[in-house]
N, C-alpha and C positions, 0 to 999 in steps of 0.2 A: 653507589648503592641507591635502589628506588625507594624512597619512604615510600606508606600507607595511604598518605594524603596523592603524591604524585602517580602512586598506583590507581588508584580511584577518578582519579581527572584523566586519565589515560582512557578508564574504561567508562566514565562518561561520555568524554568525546567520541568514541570508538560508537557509541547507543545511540547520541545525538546522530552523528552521520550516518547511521543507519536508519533512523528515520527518517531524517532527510533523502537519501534514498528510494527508501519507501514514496515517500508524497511526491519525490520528481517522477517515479514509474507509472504512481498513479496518475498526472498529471499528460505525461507522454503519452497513457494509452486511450486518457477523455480524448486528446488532442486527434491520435488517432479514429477514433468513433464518430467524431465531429467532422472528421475530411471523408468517411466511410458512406455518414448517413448524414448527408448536410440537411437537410428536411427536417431531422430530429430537434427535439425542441430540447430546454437543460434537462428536466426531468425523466427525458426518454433515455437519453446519455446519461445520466448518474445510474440509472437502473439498469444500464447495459456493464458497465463498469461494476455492478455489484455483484451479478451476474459472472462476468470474465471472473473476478474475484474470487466465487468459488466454486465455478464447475467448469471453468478448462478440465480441456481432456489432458488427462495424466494426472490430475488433480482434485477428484473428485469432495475432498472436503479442505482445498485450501494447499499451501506448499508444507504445511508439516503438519503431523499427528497432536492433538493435542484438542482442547474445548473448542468448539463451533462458536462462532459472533457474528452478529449481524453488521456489515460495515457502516452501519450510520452510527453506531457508536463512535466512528473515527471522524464524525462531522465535527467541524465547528461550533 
């Protein structure tokens, strides 16, 4: 039987690695934009990355419905 406490570290973990996640994608796709546009300086890359972020097409505000955010909130 799962206590409360081991239900909860379940779905911490489960959050954790989905942020983690998160940060290796975003990490993947600097990586790509930097073999894309080698010339680019970091600042020109973060801003292309914020950009993909939230206007790929099929995705006009982001992968789900919900409040708009600037992604430099997810800075360091």
């Amino acid at each position: 039987m799962m206590t409360e406490t081991s239900t909860n570290n379940r779905k911490t973990a489960r959050l954790c690695l989905a942020f983690e996640l998160f940060e290796a994608g975003l990490e993947i796709m600097r990586q790509n934009l930097k073999r894309r546009y080698p010339g680019c300086g970091v600042n020109e890359i973060e801003r292309m990355l914020e950009e993909w972020l939230l206007e790929r097409d099929g995705a006009p505000h982001g992968d789900v419905s919900g409040r708009i955010f600037k992604p430099a909130k997810l800075k360091k």
